[in-house]
N, C-alpha and C positions, 0 to 999 in steps of 0.2 A: 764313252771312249772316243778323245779325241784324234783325228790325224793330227801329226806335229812335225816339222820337221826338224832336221838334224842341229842339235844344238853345237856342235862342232865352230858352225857355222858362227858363232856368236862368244866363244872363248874368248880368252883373258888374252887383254896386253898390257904388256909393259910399257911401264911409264918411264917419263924421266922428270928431273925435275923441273921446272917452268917459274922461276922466280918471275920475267914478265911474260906478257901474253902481245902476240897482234894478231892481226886477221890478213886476208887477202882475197876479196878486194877488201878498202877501207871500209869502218864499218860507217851506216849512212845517218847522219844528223846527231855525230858521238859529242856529246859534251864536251867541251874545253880539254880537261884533263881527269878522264876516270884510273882512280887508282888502282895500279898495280896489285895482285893476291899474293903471296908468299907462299909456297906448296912445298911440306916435310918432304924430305931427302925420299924419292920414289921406293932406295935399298929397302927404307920400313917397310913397305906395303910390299913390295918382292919376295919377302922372307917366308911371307905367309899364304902364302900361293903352293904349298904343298902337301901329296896327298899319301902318307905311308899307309904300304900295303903288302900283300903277301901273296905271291901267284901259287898254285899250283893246280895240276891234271888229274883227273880221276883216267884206271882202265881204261874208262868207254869214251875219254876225248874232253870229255867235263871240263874246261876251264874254270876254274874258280878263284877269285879276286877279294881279298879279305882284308877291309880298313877296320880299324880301331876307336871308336868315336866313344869314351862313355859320358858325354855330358848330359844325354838324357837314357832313362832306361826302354833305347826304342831299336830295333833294328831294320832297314832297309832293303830289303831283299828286291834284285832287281835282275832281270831275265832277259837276256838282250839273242834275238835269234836271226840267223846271218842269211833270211830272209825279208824279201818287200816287194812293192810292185814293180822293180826293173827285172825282177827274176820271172815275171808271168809272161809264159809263151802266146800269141796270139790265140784271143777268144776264150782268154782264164783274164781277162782284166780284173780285177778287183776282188781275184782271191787270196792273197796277202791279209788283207783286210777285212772278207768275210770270214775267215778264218779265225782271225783275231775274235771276234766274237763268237765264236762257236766254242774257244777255248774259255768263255767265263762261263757259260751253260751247262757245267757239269761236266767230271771225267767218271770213270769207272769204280773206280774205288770212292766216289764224294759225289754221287749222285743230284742234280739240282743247280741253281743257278750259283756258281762262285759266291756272289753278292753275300747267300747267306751264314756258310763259316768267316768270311773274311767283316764282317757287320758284326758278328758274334764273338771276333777277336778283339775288336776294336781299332781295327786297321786304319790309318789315315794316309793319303796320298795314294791313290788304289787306284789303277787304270791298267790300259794297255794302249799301247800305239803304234799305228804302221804308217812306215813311209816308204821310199824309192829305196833304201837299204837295210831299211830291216821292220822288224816287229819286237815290241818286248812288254814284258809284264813286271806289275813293281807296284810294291806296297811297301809301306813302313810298319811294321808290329810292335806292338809291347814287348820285351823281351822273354817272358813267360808262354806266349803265342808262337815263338819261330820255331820251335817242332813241325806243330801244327804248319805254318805258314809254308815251310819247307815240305810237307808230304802232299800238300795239295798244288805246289806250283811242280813237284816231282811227276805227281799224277797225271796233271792233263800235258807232261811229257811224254812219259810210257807207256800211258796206261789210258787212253784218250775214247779213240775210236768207238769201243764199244759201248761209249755215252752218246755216240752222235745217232740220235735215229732222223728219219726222213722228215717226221712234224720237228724238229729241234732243226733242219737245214731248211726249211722253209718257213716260219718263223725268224729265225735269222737272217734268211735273205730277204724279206720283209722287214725288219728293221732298216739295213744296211742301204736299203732302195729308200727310207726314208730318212736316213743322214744325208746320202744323195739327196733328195730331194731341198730339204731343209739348208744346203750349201746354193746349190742351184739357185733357190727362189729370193736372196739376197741382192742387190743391186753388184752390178757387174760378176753375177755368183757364174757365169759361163765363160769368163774369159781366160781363164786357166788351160782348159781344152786346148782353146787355138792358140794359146802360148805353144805351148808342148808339141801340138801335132804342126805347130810351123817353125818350128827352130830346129826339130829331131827330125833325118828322114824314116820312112816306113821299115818295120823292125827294129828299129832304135829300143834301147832298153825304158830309158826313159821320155820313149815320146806319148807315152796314153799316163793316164793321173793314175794316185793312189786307187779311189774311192769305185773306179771301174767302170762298164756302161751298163746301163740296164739289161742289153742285149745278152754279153757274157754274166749276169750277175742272173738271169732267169734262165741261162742252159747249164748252169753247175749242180750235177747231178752227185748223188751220193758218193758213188768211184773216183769221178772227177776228183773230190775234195777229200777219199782216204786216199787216193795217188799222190794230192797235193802232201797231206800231213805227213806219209813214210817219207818222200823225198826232202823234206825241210827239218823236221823238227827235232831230229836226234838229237842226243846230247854232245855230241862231235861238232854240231853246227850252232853251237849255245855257247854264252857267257852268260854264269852266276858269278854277280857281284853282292855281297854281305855287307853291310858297311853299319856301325854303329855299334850295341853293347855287345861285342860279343870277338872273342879272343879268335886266331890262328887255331890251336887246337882244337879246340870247338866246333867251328868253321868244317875242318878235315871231317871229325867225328861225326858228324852230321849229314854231309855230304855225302860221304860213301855209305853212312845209313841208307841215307834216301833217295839217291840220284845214281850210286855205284851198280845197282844190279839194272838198269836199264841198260841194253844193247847199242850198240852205236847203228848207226842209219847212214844212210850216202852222204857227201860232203859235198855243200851248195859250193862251186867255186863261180863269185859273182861272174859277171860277163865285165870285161874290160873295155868299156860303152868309149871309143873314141869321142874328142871333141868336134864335133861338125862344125861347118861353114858356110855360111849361106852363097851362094854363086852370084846372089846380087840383092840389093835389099827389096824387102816384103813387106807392103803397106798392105794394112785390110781395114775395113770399119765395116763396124757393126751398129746396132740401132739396141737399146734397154731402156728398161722405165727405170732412168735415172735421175737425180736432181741437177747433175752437171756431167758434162763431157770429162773425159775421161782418155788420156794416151798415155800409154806402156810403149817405151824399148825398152828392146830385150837384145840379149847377144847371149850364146854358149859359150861359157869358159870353162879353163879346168875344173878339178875336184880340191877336195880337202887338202889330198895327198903333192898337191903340184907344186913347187915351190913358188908359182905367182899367185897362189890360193889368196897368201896373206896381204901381198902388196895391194892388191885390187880388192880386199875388203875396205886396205886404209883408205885406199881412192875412192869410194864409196862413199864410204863414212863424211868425206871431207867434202863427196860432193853434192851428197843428197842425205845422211844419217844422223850430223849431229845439229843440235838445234840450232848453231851457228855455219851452219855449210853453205855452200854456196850457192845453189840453189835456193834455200830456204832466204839468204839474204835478196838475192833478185828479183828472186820471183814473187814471193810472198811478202815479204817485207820492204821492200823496192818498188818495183816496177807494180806491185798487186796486181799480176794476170792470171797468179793461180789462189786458191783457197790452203792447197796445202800440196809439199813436195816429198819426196823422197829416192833414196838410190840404194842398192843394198847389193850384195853377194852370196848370194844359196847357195853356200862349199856342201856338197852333197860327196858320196865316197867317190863317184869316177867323174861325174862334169857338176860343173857349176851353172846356177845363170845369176846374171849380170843384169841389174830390171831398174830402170828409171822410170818412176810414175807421176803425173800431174794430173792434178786436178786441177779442173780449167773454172777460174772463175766467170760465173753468166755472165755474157754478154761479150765477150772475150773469143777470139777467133783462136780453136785447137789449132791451126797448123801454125800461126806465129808466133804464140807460146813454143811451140813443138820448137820449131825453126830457136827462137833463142834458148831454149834448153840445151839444143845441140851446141850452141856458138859459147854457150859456160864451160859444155864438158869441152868443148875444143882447145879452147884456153887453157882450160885444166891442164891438158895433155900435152897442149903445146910449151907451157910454163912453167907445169909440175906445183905441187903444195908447196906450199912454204913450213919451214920447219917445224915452226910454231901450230898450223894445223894438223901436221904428223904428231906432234906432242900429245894435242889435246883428244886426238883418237886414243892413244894408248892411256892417257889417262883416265879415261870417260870409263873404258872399256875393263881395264884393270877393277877399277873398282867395282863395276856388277861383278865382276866374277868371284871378287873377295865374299863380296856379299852374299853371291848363290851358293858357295861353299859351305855358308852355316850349315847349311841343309843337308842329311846322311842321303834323304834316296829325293822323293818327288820327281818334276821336270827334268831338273837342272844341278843337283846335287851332288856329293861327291861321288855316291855311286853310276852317274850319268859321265862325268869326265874318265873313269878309270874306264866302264865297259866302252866307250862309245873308241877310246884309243885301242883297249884291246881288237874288237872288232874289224876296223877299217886300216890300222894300223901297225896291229900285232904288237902293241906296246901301248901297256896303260899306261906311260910317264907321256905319253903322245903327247898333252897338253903343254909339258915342260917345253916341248919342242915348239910347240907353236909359241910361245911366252919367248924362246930365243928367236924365234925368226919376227915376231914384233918388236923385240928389244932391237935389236940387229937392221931392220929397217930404215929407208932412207927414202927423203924425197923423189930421189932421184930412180930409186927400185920403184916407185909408187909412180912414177911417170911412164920407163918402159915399161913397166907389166900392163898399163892402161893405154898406150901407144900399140902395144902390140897386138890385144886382143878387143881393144874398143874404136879400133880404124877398120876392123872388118864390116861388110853389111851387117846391117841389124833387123829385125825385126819390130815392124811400128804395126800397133794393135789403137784403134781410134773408134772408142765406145761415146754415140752419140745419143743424145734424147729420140727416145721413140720405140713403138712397139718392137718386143725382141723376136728370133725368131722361134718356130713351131717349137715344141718340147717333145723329145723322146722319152716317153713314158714305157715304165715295165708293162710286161705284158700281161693278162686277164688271169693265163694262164699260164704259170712257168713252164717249159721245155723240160727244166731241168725236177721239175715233183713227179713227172710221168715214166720216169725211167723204170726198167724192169726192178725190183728190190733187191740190193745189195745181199750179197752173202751175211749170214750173221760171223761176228768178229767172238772169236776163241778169247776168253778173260783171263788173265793169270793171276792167280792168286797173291795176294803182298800182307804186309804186317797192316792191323788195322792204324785206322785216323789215330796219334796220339791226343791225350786230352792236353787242357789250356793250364799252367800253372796258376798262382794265385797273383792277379797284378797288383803293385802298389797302389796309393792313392797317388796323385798327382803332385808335386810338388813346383809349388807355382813359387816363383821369386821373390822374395820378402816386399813390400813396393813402402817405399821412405817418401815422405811429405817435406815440404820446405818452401820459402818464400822470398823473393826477391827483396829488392831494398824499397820496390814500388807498389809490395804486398801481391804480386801475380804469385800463384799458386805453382811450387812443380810439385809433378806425381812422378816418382823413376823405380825404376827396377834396372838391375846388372845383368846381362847374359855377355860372358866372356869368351866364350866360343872363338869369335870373331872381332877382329880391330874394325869396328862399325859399331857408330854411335845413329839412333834414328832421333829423329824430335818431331811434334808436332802440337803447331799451339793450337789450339782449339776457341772458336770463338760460338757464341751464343747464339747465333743467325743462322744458316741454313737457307733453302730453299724459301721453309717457312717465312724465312723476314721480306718476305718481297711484298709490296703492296698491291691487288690486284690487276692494280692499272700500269702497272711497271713487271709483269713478268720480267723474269730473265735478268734486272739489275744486278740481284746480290753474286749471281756468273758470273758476268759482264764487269761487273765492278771487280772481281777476284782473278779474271783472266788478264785484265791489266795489270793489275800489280805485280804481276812477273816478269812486262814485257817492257820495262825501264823502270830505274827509281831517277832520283836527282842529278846520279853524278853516272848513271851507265844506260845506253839505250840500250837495246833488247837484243842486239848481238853482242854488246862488250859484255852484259850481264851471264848472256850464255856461253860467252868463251871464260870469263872467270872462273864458273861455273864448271865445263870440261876440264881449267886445268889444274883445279883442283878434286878432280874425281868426286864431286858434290852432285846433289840431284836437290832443285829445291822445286816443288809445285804448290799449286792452291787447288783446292777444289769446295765441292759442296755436298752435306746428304742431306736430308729433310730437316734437320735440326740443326747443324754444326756448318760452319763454316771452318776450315782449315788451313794454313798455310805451313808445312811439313817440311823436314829437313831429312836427306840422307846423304852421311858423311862417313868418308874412314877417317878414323879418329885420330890419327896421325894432322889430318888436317882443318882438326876440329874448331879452331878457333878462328882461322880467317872465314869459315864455312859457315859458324854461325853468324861472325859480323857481314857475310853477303844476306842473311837469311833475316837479319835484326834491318840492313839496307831495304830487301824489300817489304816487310812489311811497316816501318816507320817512315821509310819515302818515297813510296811508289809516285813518280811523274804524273801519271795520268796525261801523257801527252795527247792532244787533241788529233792528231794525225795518225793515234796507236787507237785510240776509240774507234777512228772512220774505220781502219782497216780491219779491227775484230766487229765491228757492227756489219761490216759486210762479210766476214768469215760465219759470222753468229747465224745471219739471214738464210747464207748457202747450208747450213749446219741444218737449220731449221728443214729448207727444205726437202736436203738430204734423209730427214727424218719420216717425212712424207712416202718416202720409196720406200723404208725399212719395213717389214711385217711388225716385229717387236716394237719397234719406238711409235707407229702409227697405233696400237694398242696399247701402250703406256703415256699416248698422249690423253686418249681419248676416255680412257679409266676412270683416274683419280678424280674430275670432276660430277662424272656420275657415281661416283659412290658418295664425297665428301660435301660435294655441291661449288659453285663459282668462289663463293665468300669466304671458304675455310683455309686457310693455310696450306693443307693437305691437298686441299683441289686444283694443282694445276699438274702438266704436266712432270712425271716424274725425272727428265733429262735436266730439269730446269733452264732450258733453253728459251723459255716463255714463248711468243707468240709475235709475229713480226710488225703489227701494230705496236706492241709496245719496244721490241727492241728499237724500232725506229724511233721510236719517242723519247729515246733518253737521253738527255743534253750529259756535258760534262760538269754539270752543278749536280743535275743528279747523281755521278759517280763521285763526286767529292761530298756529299750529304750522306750517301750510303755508309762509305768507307767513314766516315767521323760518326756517323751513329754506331755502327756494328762493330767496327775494328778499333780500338781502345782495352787499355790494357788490365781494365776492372771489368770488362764483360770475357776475361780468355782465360785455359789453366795453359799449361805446358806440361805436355806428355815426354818424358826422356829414357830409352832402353839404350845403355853403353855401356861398352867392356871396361869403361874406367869407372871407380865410382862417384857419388854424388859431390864427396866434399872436391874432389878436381872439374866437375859440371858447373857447379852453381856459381862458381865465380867469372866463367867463359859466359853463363848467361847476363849475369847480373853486370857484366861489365858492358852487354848490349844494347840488354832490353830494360834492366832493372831501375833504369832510369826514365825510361818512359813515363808519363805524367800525366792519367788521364783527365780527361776535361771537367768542366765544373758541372755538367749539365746531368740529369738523373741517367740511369745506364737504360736503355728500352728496354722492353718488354713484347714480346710477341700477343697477339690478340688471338685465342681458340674462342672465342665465345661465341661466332657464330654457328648456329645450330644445324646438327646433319640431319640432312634428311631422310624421310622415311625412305626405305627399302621399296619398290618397283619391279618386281623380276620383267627384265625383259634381256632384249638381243640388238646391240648395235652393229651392225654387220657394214664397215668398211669396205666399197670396194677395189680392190686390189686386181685387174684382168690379168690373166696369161699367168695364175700364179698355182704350180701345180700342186700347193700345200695352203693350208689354212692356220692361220697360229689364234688359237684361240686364247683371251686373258678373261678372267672372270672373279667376281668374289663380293665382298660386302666387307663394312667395320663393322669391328665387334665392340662390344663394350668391355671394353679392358683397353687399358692403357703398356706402354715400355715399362713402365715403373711399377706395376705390376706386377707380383709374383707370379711367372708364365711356365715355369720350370713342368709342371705334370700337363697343361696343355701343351706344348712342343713337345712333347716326351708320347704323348696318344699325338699328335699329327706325326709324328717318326711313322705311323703304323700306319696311320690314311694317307698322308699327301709327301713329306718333305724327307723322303729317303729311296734309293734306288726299289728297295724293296716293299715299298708302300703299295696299299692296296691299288691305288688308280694308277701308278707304274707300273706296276705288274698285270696290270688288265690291259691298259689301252698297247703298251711295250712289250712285255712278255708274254702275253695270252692272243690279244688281239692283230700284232705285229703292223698297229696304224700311227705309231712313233716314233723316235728318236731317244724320246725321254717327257715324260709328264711330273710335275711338281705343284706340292699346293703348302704354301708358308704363312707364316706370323711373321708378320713385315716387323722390324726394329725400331720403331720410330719410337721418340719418349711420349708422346702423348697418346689417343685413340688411334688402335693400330689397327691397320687394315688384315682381312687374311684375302691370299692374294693365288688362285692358281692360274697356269701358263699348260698349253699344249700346242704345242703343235701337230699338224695331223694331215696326211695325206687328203687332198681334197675331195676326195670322192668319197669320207667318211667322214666329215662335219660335223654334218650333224649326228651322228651316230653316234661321236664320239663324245657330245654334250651331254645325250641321250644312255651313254656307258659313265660317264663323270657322274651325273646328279643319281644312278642306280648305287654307286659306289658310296656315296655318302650316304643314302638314303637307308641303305642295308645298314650303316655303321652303326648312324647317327639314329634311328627310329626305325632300324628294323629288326632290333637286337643282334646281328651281328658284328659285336663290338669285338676286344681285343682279346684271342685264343691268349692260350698260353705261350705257346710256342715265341708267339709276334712280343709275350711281355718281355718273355727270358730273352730274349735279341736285341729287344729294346735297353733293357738293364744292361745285359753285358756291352753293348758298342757305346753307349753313351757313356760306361764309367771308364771302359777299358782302352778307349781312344785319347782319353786325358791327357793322357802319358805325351801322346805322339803331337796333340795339337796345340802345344806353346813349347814347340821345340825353336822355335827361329825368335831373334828379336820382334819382327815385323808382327808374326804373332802375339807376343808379349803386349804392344805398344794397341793395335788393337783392343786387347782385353783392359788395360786401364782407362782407354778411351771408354769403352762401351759400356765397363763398369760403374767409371763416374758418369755417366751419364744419364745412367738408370738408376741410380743412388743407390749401387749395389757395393758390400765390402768391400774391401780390398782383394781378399782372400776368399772372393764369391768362387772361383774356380776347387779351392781345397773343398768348398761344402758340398760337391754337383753330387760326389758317388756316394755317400752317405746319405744324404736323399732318394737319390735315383735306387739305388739297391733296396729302398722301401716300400718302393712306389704298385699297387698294386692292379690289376686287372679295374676293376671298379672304380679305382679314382683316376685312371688314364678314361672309361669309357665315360665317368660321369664330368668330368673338365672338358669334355670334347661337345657332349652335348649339349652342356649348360653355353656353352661358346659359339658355335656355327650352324649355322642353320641354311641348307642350300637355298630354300622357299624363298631367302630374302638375296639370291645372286643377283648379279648383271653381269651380263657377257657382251665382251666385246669381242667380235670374229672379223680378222683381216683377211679376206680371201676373195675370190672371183665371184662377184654374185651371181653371174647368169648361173655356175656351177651349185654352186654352195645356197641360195636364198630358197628353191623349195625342200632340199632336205632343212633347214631352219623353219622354215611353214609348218612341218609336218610336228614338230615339238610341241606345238601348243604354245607359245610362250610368242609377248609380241614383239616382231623384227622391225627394227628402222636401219631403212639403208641410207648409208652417207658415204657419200665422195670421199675418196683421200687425199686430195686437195682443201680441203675442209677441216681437217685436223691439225 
């Protein structure tokens, strides 16, 4: 359950249309003359920006919000409550939030962890999240499910309390202190705090964070949090939004089944959080184990609701958000004194903040950076954007939002746009409205609105290298488990859980084959949902094609290719790019190299000739290597401070060994010996071995179909011509070595959580039939309600979240688990990990019944829900051809899976993993952490994290 905040914040603008594009300032070392983009009349992509819906109230206050969607048989149910943490009184910090978890723990009528009817549904997109204005809950179901789905998000409405006992509030508040934790022990994880407690004064709603202090979070006693629940959670203080298969009457019928006999409860009226002002500006610095300096301004602005909400996102956007802002051209790509920039606008319901952040490249003096960040945004303010980057905000911006739209519930979906208007707004067309005040925007509104509230003092926060300070840790013993025992809470009788209907199979998109005029292969599938076509070519390489003595090239070589081709350096490429609301990146997994396209298809043909420009003529300018080889270095080091990345450096080699493919670091950021080493022959030898159009296929999901694709491609790329020379071949034939159990114990000081990564290769490969092995690791390691989640998370409360997976690689796949773990249980929790498999795997407590039937039903019954989106879609042809699996491998999952029995889930698990052969790698503080590691039996080698 992640914090999130308000996606409001990130809504759709309108575009206009941008036949040419400039910049301002010029952009620096631009070619001669880069051609102009031609961007579809923006009206197309306006039209579609719409979300029909049906309001209406139950008796007891129920808002209910009901869209239409039936492109897949899934529905969206999503719970939005008009509480969060602005609403907590002094010394209740972070009951919003622990709340939020005590509601997936069972309610009265559904006794037990949520996880396990909403898993047996087959629910996808399943969370809950609190911020500074609310809390909500929200899952997507199979259509067959939302009885079900509706009585149990009814439940732990009305019928709550009498599931909360004193072990269930204190296990939960043990969780909750180690997501705190787990946020905290991140590089710069404390600066959040003193944003907040130095921009808000004392009693400000939102001057303390979500997630709370340890302090209040071990005095919440049982009362405390049924006072909390009566006073919040009523159905008077909720928005039900439905969105997806399922009609208006339906909708009603349902609702006052399940939600009509609950009582109404007090009404939160939020607090109307004035904008403060600082009296004079506020410099602090602080000292963290970081890889580089670090300064944050900040300034309080209005909310969502303010009318300069908007203008001061575009000023944002223009000056620190889009890849061509101005900042990023200065600082980063200019003058290189930062690594990387940013400027953004947190429109929250009553204030905003306003946050310019730099990362200060080593060696680089924070306050002269500082000093010329401030003298861009002065400029800014003093001379306002130019048209043309008002344009390409709205451009940029419109298109994610077409895009998030596919989607009924998730993050970002349609049922996240109606409730989140409903709520803060009292109008779920709220978005419409924000879509007119960007339409409607002017340079000139985007100057005073940032004259007016970015000429006030600010807040300057300056995190430098070095130890941080002391940690306020929960206490031994909570305040709040000692409290006298609550009354017992009176049940009231209701209609029982309805059962599940019968779900469909999945109906996966027919996927058509076809070939350029150059023989490149496409794979496509239509999802029409949405005017958004994705692509993605796929190249042979990966990670894997690096040679060991060149870490990091096949990156290195792929992060250029973004950052100029022939005829456009790497600001003209990114403003082409915003203004035609196109998104094109590279990236890399163990196997594939990629370079991907996302377009609204309105502007689909100048999109993919930008997209056929960079991967046919990437520059490779010698001045764009210097400045990503010293971006890479800072990257690298940055890596160093991560818990995670300092364990996924240190992993793959001791399992794989130096020589194999598989054995380096899995960021592929390689090693600063070799980044250092790579001339620009090497990136032009990489790119003509790898990147050639007989070693690529092209992945295509668009609302148009193939016979209008294939000629927008083939008019690109289909003439590409690859070389005379044989295509490569990646080398596995270096042998893994044997298995070693031991403990490499990173140390990490002053870290008050330990993230443990650990595992072994099995013999099985991707291309491997793995379907009944991942179907028995559902049960041990790779699902909320997996044995080792349930132990170290929900029994033992020394987690966040624990996972153990079949990594996806195509060749010998690694199995890989991750924990993190409060550090004063380390080892304990090694010592709780190897007892769980050990039971599994060779102590005959293999897979009950229960774990089979929940495994069958979420794995066939979640089908439905999880290639609802193109992005989805484009994925699975990827993943498929890659593992040389059908086309239609998705239609055969539930016909299998509904086969699958107790004995062939426990004997594919055993035949497969074996803890005897782990290694562990533990990122934590040795003085803490190295003799509960001694005490395991198992041998520790400590190593510096400087060293990784």
């Amino acid at each position: 359950m992640r914090r999130t905040g308000s996606l409001v914040a990130a809504a759709a603008l309108l575009a206009v249309s941008t036949p040419v594009w400039a910049s301002a300032p010029a952009a620096r070392n631009a070619p001669a003359a880069a051609p102009a983009v031609q961007a579809a009349p923006v009206s197309e992509l306006v039209r579609e920006v719409d979300i029909p819906y049906t309001r209406f109230t139950l008796d007891n206050g129920l808002t209910v919000l009901v869209h239409e969607d039936h492109k897949a048989p899934v529905v969206a149910v999503s719970v939005w409550y008009n509480v969060g943490s602005k609403d907590e009184p002094a010394g209740k910090t972070g009951f919003a939030h622990l709340f939020e978890h005590l509601m997936f723990g069972g309610s009265e009528n559904a006794p037990g962890s949520y996880f396990t009817p909403m898993r047996n549904m087959g629910a996808t997109d399943m969370n809950g999240t609190t911020w500074f204005d609310r809390t909500n809950y929200f899952e997507t179901v199979p259509t067959p499910a939302l009885e079900q789905a509706l009585f149990l998000e009814s439940d732990r409405m009305g019928y709550m309390l009498g599931a909360i006992t004193q072990e269930t509030l204190d296990l939960q508040r043990g969780v909750v202190q180690n997501e705190k934790r787990q946020g905290d022990n991140q590089p710069y994880g404390l600066n959040q705090y003193k944003q907040l407690e130095a921009l808000f004064p004392e009693g400000h709603p939102y001057r303390h964070s979500t997630i709370g202090s340890m302090a209040d979070l071990d005095a919440a006693s049982m009362e405390t949090v049924r006072d909390w629940f009566r006073s919040n959670y009523g159905p008077n203080n909720a928005v039900l939004v439905l969105a997806g298969d399922i009609t208006p009457a339906q909708a009603r019928q349902l609702t006052e089944k399940y939600f009509g006999p609950i009582p109404r409860g007090p009404v939160n009226n939020p607090a109307q959080a004035p904008v403060p002002t600082l009296a004079a500006p506020v410099n602090e610095t602080i000292r963290d184990r970081v890889a580089n300096a670090q300064v944050e301004i900040s300034w309080a602005v209005p909310g969502m609701l303010d009318p300069d909400s908007v203008p001061l996102s575009v000023g944002a956007s223009v000056l620190g958000g889009l890849a061509s802002s101005r900042l990023d051209n200065e600082l980063v790509r200019g003058e290189q004194t930062a690594v990387s920039v940013s400027a953004g606008n947190g429109a929250y319901h009553r204030i905003g903040i306003f946050e310019i952040t730099l990362n200060i490249k080593p060696g680089q003096d924070p306050a002269a950076v500082e000093a010329r960040a401030r003298e861009i945004l002065n400029g800014l303010i003093a001379d306002g954007p130019t048209a043309a980057e008002v344009e390409r905000v709205k451009t940029q911006y419109l298109s994610r939002r077409i895009q998030g739209l596919e989607q009924v519930g998730g993050f970002g979906g349609k049922a996240v746009a109606l409730a989140e208007g409903q709520l803060y707004a009292g109008d779920p067309e709220f978005y419409k409205k924000q879509l007119a005040a960007y339409a409607a925007v002017t340079p000139a509104q985007v100057q005073a609105a940032m004259q007016k509230w970015l000429t006030r003092p600010a807040y300057t926060l300056t995190t430098l290298v070095g130890d941080r300070e002391a940690y306020q840790e929960a206490a031994t013993n909570p305040a709040g488990a000692n409290h006298t025992p609550a009354p017992p809470i009176e049940r009231v009788a209701r209609m029982a859980k309805p059962e599940i209907g019968q779900v469909a199979n999945v109906d996966f998109p027919a996927v058509q084959r076809a070939q350029l005029s150059n023989g490149m292969e496409v794979v496509y599938a239509q999802r029409d949902a949405v005017p958004v076509t994705k692509i993605a070519v796929d190249f042979d390489a990966g990670l894997a094609a690096d040679d060991v003595a060149k870490l990091g090239l096949q990156t290195l070589m792929l992060d250029l290719m973004d950052e100029g081709t022939r005829t456009r350096n790497a600001t003209q490429l990114a403003e082409a790019q915003e203004a035609l609301g196109a998104t094109i990146s590279t990236g890399a997994t163990m196997d594939r190299s990629v370079i991907s396209l996302n377009a609204v298809t309105p502007n689909l043909a100048p999109s993919v000739a930008l997209l056929a420009e960079v991967i046919r003529t990437p520059a490779f300018a010698p001045a764009e290597l210097e400045r990503l080889r010293a971006a890479r270095l800072s990257r690298i080091a940055a890596e160093r401070t991560q818990p995670a990345a300092l364990a996924s450096r240190a992993l793959p080699e001791l399992l794989y060994g130096a020589n194999s493919p598989y054995g380096r670091p899995f960021s592929g950021n390689g090693d600063e010996a070799s980044v250092r080493s790579i001339t620009e022959a090497d990136i032009r030898t990489d790119y003509a071995k790898w990147i050639r159009p007989d070693n690529a296929k092209i992945f295509v999901v668009s609302d148009k179909p193939l016979a209008e694709i294939l000629p927008i491609l083939n008019a690109q790329l289909g003439q590409w011509v690859p070389p005379a020379s044989a295509k490569p071949v990646k080398d596995f034939s270096a042998p893994i070595p044997a298995a070693k159990p031991k403990i490499v114990l990173i140390d990490r000081p002053q870290s008050p959580q330990s993230f443990i990564m650990g595992g072994e290769v099995l013999d099985a490969s991707g291309t491997d039939d793995l379907l009944v092995l991942n179907a028995a690791n559902n049960v041990l390691g790779n699902d909320f309600l997996s044995r080792i989640n349930s132990d170290l998370r929900e029994t033992k409360g020394w987690s966040y979240g624990v996972n153990a997976s079949v990594s996806g690689f195509q060749h010998r796949v690694p199995y890989l688990v991750t924990a993190p773990v409060q550090a004063d249980q380390t080892g304990p929790a090694i010592a709780a990990l190897n007892a769980q498999f050990n039971d599994f795997l060779k102590g005959g407590k293999g897979v009950t019944p229960a774990e089979l039937e929940r495994t069958v039903n979420g794995n066939t019954r979640r089908l439905a829900g999880s290639y609802e989106t193109s992005g989805a879609v484009l994925g699975a042809l990827r993943t498929n051809d890659m593992l040389g699996r059908p086309d239609d491998y998705p239609e055969t999952v539930a016909a299998r899976t509904n086969a699958l029995t107790a004995d062939q889930l426990d004997a594919a698990a055993r035949a497969a993993i074996d803890p005897a052969r782990f290694v562990w790698v533990v990122v934590g503080d040795a003085a803490k952490v190295k003799p509960q590691l001694d005490a395991l039996g198992i041998p520790v080698e400590v190593r510096a994290a400087a060293t990784q």
